[in-house]
N, C-alpha and C positions, 0 to 999 in steps of 0.2 A: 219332535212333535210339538211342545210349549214354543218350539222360536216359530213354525210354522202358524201356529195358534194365532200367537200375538201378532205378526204379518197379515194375518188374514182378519185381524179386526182393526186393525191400522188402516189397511186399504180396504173398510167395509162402506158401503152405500150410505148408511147413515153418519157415519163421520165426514165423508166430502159435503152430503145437503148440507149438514150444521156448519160446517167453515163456508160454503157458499151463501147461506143466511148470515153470519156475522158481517162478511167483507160486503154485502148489499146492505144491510143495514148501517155500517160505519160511511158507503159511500153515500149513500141515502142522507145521513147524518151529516157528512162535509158539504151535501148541495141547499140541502134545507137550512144548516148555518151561517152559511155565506152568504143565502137569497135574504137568510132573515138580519143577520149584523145590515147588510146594503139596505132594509125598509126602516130599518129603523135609527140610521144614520141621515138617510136625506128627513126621516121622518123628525128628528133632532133638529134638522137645521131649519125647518119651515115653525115646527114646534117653540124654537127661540125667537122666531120671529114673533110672532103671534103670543106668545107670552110677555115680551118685554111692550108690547105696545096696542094688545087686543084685534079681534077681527074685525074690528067694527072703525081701527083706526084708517083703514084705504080711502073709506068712504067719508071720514070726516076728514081728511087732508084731500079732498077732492073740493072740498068749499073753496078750498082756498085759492081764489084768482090766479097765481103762478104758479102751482099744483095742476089744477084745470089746462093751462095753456101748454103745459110740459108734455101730458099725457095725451091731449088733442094733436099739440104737434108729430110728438110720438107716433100715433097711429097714423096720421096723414100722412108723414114722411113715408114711412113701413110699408103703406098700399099701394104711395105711387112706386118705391123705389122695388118691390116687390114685383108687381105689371111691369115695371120695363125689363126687370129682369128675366121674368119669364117670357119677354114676348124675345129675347135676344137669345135665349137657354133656348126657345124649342127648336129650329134650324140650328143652332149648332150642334145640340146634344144631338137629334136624329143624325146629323153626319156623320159623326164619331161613332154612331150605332152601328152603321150603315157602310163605310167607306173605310176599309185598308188603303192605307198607301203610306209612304217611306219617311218615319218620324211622325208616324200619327200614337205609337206609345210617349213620344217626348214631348208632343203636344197636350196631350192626356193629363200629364202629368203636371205639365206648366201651368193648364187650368184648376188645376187644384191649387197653385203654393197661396191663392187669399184666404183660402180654407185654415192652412194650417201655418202662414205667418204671422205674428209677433201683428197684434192691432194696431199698436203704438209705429210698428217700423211700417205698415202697410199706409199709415196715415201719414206719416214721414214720406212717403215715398208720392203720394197722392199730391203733397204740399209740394215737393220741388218738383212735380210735372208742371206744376203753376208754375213754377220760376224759370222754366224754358221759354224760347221764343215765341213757338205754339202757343204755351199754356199763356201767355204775359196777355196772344194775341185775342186768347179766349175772355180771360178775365177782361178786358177793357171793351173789346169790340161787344162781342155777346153774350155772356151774363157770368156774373161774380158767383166764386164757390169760396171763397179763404173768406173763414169766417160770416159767412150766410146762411141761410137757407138752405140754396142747391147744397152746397158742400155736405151737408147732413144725407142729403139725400144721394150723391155721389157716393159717399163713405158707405152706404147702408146698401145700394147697389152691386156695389165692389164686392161686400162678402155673399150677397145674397143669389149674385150673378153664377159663381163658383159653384154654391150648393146645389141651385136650381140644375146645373147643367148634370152635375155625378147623378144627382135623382133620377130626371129624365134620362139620360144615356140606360141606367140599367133598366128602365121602363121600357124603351123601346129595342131594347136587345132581348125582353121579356114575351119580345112578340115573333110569331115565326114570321120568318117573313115570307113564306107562300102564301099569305093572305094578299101580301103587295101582286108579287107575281100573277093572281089569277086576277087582280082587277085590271091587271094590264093589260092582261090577255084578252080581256071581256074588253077593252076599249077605252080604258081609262089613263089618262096624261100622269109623270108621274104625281104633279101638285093635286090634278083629284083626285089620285091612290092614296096620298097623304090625309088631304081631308077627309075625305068619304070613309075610309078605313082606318087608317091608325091613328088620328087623333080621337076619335070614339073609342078606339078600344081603347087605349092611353087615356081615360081619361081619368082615374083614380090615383093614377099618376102624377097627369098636370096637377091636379086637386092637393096634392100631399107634397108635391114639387112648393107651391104657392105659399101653403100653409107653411112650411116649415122655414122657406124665404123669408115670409114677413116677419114671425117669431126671431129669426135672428136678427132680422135688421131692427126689429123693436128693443131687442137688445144690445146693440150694439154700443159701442162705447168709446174705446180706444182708437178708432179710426176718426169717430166722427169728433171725440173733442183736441184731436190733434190737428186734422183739419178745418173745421165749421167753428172750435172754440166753444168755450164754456159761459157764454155770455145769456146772465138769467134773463126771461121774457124774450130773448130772442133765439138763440142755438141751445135751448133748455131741452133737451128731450128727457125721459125719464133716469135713463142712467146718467146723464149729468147732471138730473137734481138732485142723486142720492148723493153724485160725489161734492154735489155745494154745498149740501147742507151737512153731509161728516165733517168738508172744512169748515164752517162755519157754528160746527159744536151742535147741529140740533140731530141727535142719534134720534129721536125718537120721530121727525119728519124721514129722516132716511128709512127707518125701520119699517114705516107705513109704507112706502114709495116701495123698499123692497118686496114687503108683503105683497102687495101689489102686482108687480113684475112676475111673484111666482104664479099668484093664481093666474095671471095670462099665460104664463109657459104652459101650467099644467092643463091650461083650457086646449089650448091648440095641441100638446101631444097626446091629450084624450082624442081630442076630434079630429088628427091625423090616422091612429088609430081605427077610429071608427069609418072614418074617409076610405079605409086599407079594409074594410070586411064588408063593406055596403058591394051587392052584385052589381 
């Protein structure tokens, strides 16, 4: 009878809730630790920012003549190299949405390796396309990228080309596609089905496709000063002025410049996000 006893308040109702209330509140407890260690790690890294050279220093290293030019170049480069990459990303990515056929996972995949190659080797690799017969015939006939301009904006293409595509691809594999099917039916070619219908509905898409294009290629760095060079007032973009001015010992223009660079990231993945909840 006492071993039946203790059995039957071992396996009573109110001992399972209370071990199911500990092990939800310990797991509760591991998600809210980890969410809050990760806010207040990047919040540490923006936070040294901003402490070692104030909020107010982005604004006053923008006086400065090749500060202004780095930062102007910066977004110029970023919007063109951004637009051409989305106008090349939305026919391919719809394809890829769209179209099975044999080593289309291999090609899937190929278009990702800008994404997730070594900057430095991907701008290595940009520089000896110049050194081919091609590339010799590009550089001399029709315009200079090694150490120019374009070059900045080829390097900032390159990774931006990649990301645009993975966005849009699940954008429009996000759409059924009996919407295509009934406008064709209705009498529509497939380039008006495209227009008329799924780039409207895609358009939160392209929007968040763009946004997220330019922010990289505003960041970009290791492609562009391996190809375009690190030459101040002229291949200056922002990330190569932080890396001139670390070599040349001025941490607290870097610090501004970095400062800088964040609040435009976190401008654009605010307004990516808010791009992503707009009906």
């Amino acid at each position: 009878m006492p071993l039946r006893k203790r059995q039957s308040e071992g396996n009573s109702p109110c001992r399972r809730v209370g071990s199911r209330r500990v092990k939800r509140f310990l797991f509760t407890s591991t998600l809210v630790g980890a969410l809050g260690f990760s806010i207040v790690f990047v919040l540490a890294i923006l936070g040294v920012q901003a402490g070692y050279s104030g909020f107010s220093a982005p604004f006053r290293a923008f006086a400065e003549p090749s500060i202004r030019h780095a930062v102007l170049l910066s977004l110029g480069t970023a919007t063109l190299a951004a637009t051409l990459a989305l106008i090349v990303a939305l026919p391919a990515a719809y394809f890829l949405a769209r179209r099975q056929f044999p080593g289309s996972m291999l090609i899937d995949a190929l278009l990702d390796i800008p994404v997730i190659l070594s900057p430095v080797a991907l701008g290595v690799s940009l520089l000896l396309l110049f050194r081919t017969l091609p590339g010799q015939w590009v550089e001399t006939n029709l315009l200079r990228f090694i150490f120019e301009v374009p070059g900045i904006v080829l390097a900032q293409f390159t990774v931006a080309l990649a990301l645009s595509i993975r966005v849009l691809k699940s954008t429009f594999q996000g759409i059924d596609v009996s919407y295509e099917h009934v406008a064709r039916f209705l009498g529509c070619t497939p380039w008006r089905a495209f227009r008329m219908v799924i780039l409207p509905m895609s358009g939160r898409g392209i929007a968040a496709a763009y946004i997220l294009a330019w922010a990289r290629s505003v960041g970009e760095f290791g492609a562009t000063v391996t190809l375009a060079g690190a030459v101040g007032g002229k291949t200056e973009t922002i990330p190569v002025a932080i890396y001139l001015r670390m070599a040349s010992a001025d941490v607290e223009g870097a610090v501004a410049l970095m400062l800088l660079l964040s609040f435009v990231s976190l401008a654009v993945l605010v307004g990516v996000r808010v791009v992503g909840r707009v009906p």
